[in-house]
N, CA, C and O of each residue as an XYZ file, in Angstrom:
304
protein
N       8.216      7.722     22.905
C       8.223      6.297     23.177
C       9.153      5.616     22.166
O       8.564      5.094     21.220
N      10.236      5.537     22.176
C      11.250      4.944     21.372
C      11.357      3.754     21.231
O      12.197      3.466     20.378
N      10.677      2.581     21.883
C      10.472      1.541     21.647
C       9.048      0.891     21.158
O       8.677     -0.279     21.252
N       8.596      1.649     20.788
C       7.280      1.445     20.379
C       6.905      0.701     19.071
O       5.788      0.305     18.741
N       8.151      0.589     18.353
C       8.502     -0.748     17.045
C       8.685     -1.883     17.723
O       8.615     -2.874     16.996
N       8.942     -2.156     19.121
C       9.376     -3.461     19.841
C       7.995     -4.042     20.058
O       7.925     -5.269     19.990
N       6.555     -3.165     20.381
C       5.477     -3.727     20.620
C       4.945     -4.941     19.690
O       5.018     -5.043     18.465
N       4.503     -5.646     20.445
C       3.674     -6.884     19.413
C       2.815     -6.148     18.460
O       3.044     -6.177     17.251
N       1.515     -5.279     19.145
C       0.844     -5.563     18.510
C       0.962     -3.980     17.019
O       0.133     -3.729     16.145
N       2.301     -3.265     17.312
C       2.673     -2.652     16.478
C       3.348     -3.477     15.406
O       2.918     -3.265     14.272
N       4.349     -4.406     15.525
C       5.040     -5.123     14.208
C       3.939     -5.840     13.691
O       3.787     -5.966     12.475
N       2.815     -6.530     14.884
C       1.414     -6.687     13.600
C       0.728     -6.077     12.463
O       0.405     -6.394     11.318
N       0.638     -5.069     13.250
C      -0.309     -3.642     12.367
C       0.448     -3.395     10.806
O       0.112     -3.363      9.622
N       1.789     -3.234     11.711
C       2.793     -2.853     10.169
C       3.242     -3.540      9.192
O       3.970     -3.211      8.255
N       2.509     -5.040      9.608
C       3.064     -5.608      8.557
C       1.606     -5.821      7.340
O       1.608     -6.341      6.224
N       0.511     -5.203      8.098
C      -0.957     -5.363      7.335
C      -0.775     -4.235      6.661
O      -0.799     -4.362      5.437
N      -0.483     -2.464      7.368
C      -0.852     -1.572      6.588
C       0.499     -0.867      6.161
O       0.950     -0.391      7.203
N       0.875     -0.741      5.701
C       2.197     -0.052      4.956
C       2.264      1.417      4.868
O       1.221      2.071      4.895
N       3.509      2.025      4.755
C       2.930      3.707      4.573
C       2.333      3.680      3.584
O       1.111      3.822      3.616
N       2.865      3.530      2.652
C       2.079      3.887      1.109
C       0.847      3.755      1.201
O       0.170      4.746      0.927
N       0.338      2.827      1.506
C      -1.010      2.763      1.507
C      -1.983      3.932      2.638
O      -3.077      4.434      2.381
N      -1.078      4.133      4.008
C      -1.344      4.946      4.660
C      -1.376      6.480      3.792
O      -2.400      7.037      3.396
N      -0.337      6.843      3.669
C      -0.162      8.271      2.812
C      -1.361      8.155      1.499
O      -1.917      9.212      1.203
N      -1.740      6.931      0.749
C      -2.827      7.184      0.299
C      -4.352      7.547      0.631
O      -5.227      8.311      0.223
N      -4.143      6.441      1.721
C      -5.817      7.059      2.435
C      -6.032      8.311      2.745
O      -7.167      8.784      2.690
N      -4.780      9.148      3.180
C      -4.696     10.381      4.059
C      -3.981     11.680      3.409
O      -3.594     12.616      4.109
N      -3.839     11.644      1.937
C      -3.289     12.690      1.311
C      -3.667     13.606      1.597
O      -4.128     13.785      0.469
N      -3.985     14.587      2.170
C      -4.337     15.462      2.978
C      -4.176     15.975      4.048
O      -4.367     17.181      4.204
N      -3.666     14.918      5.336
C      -3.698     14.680      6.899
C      -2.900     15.649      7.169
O      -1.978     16.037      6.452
N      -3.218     16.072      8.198
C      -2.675     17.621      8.959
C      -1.076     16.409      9.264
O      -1.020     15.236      9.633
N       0.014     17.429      8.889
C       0.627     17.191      9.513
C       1.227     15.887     11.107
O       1.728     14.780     11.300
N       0.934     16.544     11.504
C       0.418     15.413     12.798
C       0.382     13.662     12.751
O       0.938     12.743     13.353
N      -0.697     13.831     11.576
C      -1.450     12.311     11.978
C      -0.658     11.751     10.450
O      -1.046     11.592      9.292
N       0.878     11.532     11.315
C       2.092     10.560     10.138
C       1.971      9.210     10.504
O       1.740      9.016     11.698
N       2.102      7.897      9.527
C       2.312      6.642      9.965
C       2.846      6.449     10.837
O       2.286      5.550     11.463
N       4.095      6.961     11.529
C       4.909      6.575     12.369
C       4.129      7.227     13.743
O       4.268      6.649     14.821
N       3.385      8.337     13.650
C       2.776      8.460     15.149
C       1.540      7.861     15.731
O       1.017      7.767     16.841
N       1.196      7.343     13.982
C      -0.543      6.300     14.447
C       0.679      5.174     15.492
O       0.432      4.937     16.674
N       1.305      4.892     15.137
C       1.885      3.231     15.856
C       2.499      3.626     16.908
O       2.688      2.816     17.815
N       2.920      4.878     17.014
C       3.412      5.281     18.144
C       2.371      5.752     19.434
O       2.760      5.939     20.587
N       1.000      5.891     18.972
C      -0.219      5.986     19.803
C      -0.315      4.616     19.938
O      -0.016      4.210     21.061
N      -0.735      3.544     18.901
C      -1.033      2.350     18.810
C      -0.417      1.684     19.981
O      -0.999      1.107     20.899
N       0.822      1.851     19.805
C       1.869      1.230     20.898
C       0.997      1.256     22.981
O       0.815      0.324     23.764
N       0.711      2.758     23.113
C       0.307      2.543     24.423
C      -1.038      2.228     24.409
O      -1.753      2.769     25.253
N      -1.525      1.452     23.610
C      -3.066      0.622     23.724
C      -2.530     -1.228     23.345
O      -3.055     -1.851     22.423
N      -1.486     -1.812     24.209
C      -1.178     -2.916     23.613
C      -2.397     -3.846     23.390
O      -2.207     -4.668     22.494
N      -3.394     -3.896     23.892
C      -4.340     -4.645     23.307
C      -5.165     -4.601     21.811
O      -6.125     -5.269     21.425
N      -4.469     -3.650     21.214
C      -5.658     -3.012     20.277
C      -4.207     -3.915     19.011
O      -3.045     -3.558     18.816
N      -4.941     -5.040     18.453
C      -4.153     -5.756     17.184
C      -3.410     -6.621     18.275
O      -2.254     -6.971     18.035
N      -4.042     -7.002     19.518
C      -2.890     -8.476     19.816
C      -3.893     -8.939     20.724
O      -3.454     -9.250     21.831
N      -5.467     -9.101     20.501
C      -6.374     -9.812     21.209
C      -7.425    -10.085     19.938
O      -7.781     -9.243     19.113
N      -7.802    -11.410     20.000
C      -8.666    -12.170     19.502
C      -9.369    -13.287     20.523
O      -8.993    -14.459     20.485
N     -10.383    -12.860     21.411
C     -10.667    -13.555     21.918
C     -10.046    -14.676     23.008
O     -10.622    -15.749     23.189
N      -9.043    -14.383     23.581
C      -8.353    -15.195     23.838
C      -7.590    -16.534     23.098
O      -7.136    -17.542     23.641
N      -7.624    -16.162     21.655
C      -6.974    -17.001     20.565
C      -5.376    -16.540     20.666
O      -4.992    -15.386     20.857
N      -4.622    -17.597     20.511
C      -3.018    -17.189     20.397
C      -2.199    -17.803     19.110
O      -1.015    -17.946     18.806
N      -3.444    -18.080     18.536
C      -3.012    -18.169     17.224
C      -2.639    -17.192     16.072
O      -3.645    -16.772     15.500
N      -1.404    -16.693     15.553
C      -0.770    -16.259     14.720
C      -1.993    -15.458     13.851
O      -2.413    -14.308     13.980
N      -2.360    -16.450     12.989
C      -3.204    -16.411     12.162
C      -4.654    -15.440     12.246
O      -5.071    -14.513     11.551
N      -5.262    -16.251     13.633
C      -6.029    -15.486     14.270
C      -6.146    -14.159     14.682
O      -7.077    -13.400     14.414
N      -5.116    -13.909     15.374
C      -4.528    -12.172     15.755
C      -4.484    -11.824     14.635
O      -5.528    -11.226     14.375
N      -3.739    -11.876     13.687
C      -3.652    -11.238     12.225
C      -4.716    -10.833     11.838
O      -4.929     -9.635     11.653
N      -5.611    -11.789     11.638
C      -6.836    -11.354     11.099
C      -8.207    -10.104     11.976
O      -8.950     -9.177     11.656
N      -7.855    -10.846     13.094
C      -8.336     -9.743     14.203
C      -7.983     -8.412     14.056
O      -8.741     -7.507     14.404
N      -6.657     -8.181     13.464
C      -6.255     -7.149     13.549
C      -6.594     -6.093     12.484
O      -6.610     -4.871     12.631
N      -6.854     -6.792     11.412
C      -6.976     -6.530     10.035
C      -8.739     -5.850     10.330
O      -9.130     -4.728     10.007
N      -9.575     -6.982     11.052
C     -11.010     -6.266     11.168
C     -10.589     -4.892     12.198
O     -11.017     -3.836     11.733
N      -9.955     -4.774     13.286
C      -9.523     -3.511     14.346
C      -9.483     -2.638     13.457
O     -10.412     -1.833     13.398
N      -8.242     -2.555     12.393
C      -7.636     -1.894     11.870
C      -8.586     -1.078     10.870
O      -8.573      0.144     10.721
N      -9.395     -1.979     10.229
C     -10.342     -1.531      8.968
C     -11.845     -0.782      9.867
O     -12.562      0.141      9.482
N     -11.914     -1.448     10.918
C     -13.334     -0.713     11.891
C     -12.643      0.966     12.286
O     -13.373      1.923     12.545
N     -11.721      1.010     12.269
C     -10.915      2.131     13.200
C     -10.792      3.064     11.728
O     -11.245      4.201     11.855
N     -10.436      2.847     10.844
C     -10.197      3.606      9.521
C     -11.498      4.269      8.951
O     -11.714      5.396      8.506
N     -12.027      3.524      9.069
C     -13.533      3.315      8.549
C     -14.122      4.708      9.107
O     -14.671      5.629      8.501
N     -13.748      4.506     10.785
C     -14.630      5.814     11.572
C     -13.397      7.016     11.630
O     -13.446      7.870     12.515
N     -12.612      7.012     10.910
C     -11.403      7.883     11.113
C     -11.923      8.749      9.321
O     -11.241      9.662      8.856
């Protein structure tokens, strides 16, 4: 999926979690599961970091995304 940096709710995600911080949580992670292929999964779930309730506020999504992001880590 080569456009999968064009998704909304991927340039969201990436601008909350960074690699570094990724490669820290996951010093270990098989191979496989690299920053660039979480967003590249991320990408074909466009709802997942670009819905808040039907809010279209900036702000709102952001933060929505930030709870997605931290619920999803959490069980990962």
């Amino acid at each position: 999926m080569p456009d999968y940096l064009e998704k909304t709710n991927v340039i969201r995600a990436r601008s909350i979690l960074n690699e570094t911080f990724w490669n820290g949580l996951f010093p270990n992670a098989h191979p496989i599961y690299t920053y660039e292929n979480f967003f590249q999964a991320m990408a074909k779930y466009p709802k997942f970091c670009d819905e808040a309730n039907g809010v279209v506020f900036e702000a709102a999504l952001e933060q929505s995304c930030k709870i997605e992001l931290a619920t999803l880590l959490a069980h990962i």
